[in-house]
C-alpha positions in Angstrom: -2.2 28.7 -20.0 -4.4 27.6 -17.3 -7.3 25.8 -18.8 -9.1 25.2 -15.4 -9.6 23.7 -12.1 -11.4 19.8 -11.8 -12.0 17.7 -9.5 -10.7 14.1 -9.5 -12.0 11.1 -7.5 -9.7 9.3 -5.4 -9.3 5.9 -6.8 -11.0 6.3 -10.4 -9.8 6.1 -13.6 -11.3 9.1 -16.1 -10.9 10.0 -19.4 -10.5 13.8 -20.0 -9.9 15.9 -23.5 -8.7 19.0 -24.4 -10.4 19.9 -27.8 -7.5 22.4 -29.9 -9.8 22.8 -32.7 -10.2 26.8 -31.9 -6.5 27.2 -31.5 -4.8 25.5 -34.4 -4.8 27.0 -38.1 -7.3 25.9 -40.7 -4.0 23.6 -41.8 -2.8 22.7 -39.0 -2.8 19.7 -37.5 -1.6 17.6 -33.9 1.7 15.8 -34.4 2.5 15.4 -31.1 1.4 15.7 -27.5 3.1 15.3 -24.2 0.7 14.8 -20.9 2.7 14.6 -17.5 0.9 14.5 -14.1 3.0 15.9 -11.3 1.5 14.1 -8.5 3.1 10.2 -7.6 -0.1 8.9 -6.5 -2.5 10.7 -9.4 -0.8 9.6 -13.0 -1.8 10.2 -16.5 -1.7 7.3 -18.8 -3.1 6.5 -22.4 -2.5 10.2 -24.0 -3.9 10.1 -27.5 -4.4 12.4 -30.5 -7.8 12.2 -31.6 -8.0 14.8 -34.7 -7.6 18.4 -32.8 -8.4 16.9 -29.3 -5.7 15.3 -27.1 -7.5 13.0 -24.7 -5.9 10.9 -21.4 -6.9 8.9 -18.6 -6.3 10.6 -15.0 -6.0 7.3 -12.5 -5.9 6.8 -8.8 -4.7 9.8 -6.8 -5.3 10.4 -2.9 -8.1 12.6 -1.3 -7.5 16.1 -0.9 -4.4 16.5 -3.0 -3.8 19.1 -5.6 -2.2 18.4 -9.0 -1.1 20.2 -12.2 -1.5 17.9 -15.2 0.6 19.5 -18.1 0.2 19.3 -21.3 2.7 20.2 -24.6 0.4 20.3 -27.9 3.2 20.4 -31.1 1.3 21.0 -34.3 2.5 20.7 -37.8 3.2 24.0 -38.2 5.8 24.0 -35.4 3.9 25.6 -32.9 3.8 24.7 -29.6 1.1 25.1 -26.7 1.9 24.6 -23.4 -1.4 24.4 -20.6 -1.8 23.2 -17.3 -5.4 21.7 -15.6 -5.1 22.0 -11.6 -7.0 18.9 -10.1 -8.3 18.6 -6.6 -8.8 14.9 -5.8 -12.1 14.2 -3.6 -13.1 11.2 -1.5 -15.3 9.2 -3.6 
C-alpha cells in the first residue's frame, strides 16, 4: 500500500516513522521490519521497532530524484504488511 508522497532534502539525514498501531490486532505485536531504499544515492539506515511504529533515517540523496522506500512490517501473528513512501528529493 502506498502510504504517501514526501519530500526529502538533498544532503540531510531525517528520521521518519510509520506508526502500525491502527493496523495490528489488540495482540499483536512488531517482530520484524525490513526498510530498503531503492535509490543509490538516497539510503535508509538505522530501521528500528519502536512499540507499533517502525522508524528510519532517510540520508543524502540528489536533487530532483524520485524514490520508493519499502517497507515489510512482520507481526507476531504472522502477518505481513508490505507499503511503499515515494520521496522526491529537493535542493536544500
Amino acid at each position: 500500500m502506498i502510504l504517501g508522497s514526501k519530500h526529502h532534502t538533498a544532503g540531510n539525514s531525517t528520521r521518519w516513522r510509520v506508526d502500525y498501531s491502527y493496523w495490528l490486532d489488540n495482540t499483536a505485536t512488531i517482530v520484524d521490519a525490513s526498510v530498503a531504499s531503492s535509490s543509490p544515492t538516497c539510503q535508509v539506515s538505522e530501521s528500528v521497532i519502536l512499540g507499533s511504529v517502525v522508524t528510519f533515517f532517510l540520508i543524502d540523496g540528489v536533487a530532483g530524484e524520485t524514490l520508493t522506500v519499502s517497507i515489510a512490517m512482520t507481526d507476531s501473528l504472522g502477518n505481513i504488511k508490505r507499503d511503499t513512501i515515494v520521496f522526491t528529493v529537493v535542493n536544500p
